[in-house]
N, CA, C and O atoms as a DFTB+ gen file, in Angstrom:
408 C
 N C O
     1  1      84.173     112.090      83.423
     2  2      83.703     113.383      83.854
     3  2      84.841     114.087      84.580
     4  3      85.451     113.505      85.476
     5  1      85.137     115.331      84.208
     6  2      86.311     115.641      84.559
     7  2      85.618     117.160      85.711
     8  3      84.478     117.619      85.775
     9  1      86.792     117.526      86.398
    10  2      85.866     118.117      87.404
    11  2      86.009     119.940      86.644
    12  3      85.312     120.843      87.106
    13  1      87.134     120.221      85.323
    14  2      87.141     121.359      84.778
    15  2      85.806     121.611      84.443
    16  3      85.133     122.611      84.695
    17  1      85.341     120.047      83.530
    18  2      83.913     119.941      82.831
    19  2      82.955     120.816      83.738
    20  3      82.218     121.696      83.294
    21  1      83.059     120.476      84.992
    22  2      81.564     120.334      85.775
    23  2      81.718     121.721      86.540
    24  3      80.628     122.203      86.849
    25  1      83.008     122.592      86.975
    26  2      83.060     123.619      87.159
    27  2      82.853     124.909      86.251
    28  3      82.383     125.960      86.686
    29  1      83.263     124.701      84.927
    30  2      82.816     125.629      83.668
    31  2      81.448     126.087      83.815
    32  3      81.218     127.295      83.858
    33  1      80.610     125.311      83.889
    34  2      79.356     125.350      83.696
    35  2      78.486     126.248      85.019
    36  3      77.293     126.550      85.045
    37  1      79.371     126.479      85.874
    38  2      78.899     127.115      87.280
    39  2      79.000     128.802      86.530
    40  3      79.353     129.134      85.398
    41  1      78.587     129.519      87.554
    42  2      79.155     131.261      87.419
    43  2      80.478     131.726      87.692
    44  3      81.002     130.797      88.308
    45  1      81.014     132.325      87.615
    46  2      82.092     133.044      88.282
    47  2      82.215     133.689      89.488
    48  3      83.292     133.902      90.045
    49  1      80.339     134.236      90.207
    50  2      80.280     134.777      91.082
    51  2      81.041     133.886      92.213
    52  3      81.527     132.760      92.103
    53  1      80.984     134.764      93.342
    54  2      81.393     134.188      95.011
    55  2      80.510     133.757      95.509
    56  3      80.640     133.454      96.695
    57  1      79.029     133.497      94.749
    58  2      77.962     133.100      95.722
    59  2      77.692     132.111      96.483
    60  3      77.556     131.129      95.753
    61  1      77.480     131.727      97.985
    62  2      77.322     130.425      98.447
    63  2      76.748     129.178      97.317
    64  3      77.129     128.010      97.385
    65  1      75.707     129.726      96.231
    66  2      75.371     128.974      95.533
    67  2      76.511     127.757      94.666
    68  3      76.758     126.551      94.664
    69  1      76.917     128.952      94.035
    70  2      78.432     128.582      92.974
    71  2      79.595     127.607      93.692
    72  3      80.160     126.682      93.108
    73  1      79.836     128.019      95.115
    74  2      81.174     127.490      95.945
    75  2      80.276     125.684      96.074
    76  3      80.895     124.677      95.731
    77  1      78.829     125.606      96.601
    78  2      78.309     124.280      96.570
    79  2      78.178     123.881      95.518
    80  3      78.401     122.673      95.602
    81  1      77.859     124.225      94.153
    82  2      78.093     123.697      92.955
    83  2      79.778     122.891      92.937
    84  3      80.217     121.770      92.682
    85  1      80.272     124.080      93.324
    86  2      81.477     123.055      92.718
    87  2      82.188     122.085      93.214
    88  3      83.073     121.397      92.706
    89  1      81.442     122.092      94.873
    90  2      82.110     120.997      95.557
    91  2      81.355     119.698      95.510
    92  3      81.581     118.563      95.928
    93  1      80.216     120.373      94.741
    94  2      79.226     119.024      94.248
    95  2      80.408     118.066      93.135
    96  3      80.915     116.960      93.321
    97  1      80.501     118.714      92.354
    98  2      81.052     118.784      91.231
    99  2      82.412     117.755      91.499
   100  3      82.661     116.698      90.918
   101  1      83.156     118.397      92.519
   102  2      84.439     118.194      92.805
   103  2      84.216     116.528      93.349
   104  3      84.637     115.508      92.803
   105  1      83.356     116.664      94.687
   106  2      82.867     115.652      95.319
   107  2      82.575     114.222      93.898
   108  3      83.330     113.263      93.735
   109  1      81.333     114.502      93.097
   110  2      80.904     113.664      92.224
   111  2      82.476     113.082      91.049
   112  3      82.714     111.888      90.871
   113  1      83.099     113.909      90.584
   114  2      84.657     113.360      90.407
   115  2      85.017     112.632      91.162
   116  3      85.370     111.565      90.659
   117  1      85.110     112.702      92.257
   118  2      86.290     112.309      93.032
   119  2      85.808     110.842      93.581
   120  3      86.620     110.006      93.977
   121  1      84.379     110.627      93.557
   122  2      83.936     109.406      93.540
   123  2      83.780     108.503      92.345
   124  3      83.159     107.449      92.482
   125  1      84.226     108.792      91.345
   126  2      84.396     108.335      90.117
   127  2      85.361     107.955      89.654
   128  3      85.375     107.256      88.641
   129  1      86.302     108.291      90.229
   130  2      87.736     108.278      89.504
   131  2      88.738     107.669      90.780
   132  3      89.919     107.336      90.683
   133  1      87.992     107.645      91.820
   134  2      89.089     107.172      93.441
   135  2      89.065     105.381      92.894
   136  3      88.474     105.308      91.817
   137  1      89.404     104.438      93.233
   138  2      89.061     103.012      93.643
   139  2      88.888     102.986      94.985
   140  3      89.634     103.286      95.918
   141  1      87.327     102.409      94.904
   142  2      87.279     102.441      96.387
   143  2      87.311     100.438      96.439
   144  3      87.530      99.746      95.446
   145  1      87.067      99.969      97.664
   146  2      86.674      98.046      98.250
   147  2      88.448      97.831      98.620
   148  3      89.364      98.608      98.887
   149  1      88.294      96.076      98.438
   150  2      89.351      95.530      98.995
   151  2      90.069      95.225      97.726
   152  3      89.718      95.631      96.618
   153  1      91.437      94.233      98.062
   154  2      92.019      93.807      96.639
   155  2      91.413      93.026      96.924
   156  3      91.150      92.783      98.102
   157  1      90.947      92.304      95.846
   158  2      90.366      90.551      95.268
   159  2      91.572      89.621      95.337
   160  3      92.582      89.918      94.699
   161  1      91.522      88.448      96.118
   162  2      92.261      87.722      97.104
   163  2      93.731      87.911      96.834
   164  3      94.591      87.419      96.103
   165  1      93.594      89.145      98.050
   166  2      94.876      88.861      98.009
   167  2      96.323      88.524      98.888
   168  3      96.402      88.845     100.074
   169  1      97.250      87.964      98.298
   170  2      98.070      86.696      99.067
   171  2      99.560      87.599      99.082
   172  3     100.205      87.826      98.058
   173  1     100.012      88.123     100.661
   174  2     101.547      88.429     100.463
   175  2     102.076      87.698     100.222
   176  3     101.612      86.558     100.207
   177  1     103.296      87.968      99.916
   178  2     104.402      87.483      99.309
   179  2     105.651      87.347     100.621
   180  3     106.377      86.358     100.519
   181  1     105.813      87.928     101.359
   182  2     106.356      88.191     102.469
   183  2     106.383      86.528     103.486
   184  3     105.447      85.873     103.945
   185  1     107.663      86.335     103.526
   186  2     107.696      85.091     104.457
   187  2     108.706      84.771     105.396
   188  3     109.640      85.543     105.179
   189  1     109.051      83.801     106.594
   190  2     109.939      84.037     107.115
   191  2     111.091      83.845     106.869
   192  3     112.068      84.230     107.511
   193  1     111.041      83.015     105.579
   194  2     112.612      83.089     104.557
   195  2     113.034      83.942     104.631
   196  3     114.101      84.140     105.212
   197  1     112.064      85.135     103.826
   198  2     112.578      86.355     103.372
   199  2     112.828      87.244     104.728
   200  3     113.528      88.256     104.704
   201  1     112.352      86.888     105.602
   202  2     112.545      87.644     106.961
   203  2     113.754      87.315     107.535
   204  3     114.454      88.225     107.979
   205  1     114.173      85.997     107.612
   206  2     115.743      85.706     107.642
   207  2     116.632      86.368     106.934
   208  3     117.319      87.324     107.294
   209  1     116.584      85.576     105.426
   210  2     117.470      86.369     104.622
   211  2     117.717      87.838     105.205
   212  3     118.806      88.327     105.504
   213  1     116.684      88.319     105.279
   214  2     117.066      90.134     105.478
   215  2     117.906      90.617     106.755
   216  3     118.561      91.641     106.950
   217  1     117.642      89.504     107.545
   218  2     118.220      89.847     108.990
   219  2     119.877      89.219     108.365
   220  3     120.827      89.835     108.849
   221  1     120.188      88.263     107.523
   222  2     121.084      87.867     107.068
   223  2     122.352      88.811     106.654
   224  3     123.573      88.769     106.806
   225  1     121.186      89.883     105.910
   226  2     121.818      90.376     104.890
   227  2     122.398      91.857     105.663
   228  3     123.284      92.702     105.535
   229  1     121.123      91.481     106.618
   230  2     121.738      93.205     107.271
   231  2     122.674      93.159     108.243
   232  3     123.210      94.239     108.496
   233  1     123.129      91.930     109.046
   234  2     124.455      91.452     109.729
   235  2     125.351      91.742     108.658
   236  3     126.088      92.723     108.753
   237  1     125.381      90.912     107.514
   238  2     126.882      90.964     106.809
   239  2     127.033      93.070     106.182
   240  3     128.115      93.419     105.709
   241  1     126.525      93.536     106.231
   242  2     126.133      95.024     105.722
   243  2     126.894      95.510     107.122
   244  3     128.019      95.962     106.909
   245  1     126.568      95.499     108.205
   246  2     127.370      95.813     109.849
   247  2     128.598      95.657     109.650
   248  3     129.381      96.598     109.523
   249  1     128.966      94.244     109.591
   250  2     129.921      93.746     109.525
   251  2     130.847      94.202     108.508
   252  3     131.977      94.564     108.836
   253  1     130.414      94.218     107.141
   254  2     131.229      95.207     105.983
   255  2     131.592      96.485     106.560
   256  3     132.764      96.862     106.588
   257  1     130.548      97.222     107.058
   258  2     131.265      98.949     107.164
   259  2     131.941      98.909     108.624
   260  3     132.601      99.916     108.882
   261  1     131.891      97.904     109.639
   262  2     132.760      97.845     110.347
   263  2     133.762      97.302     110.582
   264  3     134.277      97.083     111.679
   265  1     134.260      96.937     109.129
   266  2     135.712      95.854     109.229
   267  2     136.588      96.999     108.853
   268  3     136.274      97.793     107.966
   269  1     137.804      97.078     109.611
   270  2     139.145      97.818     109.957
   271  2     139.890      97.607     108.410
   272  3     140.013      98.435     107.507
   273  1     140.274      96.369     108.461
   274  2     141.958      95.816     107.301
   275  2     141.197      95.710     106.224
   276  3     140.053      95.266     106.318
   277  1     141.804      96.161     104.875
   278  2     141.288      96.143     103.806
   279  2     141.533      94.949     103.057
   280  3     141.815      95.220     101.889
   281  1     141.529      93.964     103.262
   282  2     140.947      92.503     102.819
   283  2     140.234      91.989     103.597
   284  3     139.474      91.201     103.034
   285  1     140.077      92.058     104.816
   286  2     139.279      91.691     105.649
   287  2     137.989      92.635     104.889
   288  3     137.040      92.035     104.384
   289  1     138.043      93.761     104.871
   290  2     136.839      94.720     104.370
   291  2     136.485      94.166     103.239
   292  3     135.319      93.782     103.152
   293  1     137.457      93.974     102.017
   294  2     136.847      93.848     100.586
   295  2     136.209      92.391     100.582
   296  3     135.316      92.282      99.742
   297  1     136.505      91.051     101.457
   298  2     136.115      89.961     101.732
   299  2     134.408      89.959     102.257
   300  3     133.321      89.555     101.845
   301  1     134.989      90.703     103.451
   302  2     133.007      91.150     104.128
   303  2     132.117      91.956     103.165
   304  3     130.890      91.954     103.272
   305  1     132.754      92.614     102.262
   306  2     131.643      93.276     101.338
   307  2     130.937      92.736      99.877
   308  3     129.944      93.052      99.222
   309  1     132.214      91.575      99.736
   310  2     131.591      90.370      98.713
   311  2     130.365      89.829      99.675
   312  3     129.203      90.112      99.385
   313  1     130.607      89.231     100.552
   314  2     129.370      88.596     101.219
   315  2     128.684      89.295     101.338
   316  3     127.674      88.759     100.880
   317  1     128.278      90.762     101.836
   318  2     126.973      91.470     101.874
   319  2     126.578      91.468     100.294
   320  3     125.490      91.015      99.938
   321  1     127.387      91.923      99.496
   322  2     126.580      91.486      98.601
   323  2     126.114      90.546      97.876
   324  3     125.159      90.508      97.101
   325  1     126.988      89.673      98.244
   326  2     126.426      87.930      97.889
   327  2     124.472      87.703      98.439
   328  3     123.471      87.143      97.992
   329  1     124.879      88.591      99.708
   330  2     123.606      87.907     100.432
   331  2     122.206      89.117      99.906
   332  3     121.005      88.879     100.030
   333  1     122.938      90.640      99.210
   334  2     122.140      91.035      98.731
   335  2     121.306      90.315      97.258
   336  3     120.089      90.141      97.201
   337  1     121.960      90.085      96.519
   338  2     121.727      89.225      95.484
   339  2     120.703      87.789      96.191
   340  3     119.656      87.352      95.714
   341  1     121.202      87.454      97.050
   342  2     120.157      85.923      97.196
   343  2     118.846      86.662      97.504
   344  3     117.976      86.176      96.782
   345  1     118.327      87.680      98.313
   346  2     117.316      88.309      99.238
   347  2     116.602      88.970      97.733
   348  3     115.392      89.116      97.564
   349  1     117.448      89.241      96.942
   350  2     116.939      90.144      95.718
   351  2     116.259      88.776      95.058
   352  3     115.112      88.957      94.650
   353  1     116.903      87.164      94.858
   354  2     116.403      86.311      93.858
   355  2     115.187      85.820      94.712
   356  3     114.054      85.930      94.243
   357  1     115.394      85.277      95.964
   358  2     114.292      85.049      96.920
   359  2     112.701      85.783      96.890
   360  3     111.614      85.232      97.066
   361  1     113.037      87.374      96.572
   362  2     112.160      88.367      96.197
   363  2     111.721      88.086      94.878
   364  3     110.812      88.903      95.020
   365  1     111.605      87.819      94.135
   366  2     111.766      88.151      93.054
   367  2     110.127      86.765      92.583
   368  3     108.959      86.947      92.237
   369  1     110.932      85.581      92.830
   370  2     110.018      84.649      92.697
   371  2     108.231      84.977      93.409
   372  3     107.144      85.213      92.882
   373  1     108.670      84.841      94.705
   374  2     107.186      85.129      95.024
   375  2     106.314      86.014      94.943
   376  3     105.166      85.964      95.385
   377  1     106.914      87.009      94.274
   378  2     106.380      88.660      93.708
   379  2     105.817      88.206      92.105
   380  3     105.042      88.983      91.548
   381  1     106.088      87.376      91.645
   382  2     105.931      87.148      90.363
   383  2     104.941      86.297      90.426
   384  3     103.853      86.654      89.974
   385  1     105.103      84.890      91.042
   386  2     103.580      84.059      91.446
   387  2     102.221      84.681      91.897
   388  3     101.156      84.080      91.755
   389  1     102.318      85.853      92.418
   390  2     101.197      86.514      92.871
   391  2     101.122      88.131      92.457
   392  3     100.398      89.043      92.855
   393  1     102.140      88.070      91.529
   394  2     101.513      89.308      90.177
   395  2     101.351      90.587      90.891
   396  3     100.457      91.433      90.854
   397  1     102.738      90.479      91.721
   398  2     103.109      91.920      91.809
   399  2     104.182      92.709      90.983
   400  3     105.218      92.150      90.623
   401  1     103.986      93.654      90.772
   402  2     105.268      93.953      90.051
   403  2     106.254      94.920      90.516
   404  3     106.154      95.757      91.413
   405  1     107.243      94.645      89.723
   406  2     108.782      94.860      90.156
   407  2     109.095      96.277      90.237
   408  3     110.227      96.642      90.554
C-alpha cells in the first residue's frame, strides 16, 4: 500500500476532512512498511581484542604522522599499516560468524 495510492483517492480541497484523510493514510503506510521489535538474538561482534588492536593501531598512526626523519617515517608507517591490516583481518572473522555484513 503505497501512501500516493491512499492519497489519490482523497479531494483536492483544504478541508480539515481531506488533511485527516491523508494523515490517516500517511500514518497507515508508515506502519506497514517501518520494521518495528528487536533483532532476533542478537550477538556483537565487538571484543576486547578488537578493542586493543584499535588502541594498537591508533598509537602506531600518532607515531607515523609524528616521526621527523624520513626512514624513521616510512618505517612507522609500514607498521601503522601492518597493524591496520591485522584490526581489518581480526574484523572481518567475527562479522562473518554472526552474519553481519561488510
Amino acid at each position: 500500500m503505497k501512501v500516493d495510492d491512499l492519497i489519490r483517492d482523497t479531494d483536492d480541497n483544504n478541508s480539515p476532512y481531506t488533511l485527516i484523510t491523508k494523515l490517516c493514510a500517511m500514518r497507515k503506510s508508515a506502519k506497514s512498511s517501518i520494521p518495528r521489535g528487536k533483532m532476533h538474538k542478537f550477538n556483537p561482534f565487538w571484543t576486547k581484542e578488537l578493542t586493543n588492536q584499535r588502541n594498537k593501531r591508533d598509537q602506531a598512526q600518532e607515531i607515523a604522522e609524528k616521526s621527523k626523519d624520513e626512514e624513521e617515517k616510512r618505517r612507522n608507517v609500514i607498521n601503522w599499516r601492518r597493524e591496520c591490516a591485522i584490526m581489518k583481518t581480526k574484523s572481518v572473522s567475527p562479522r562473518r560468524k554472526h552474519g553481519i555484513s561488510l
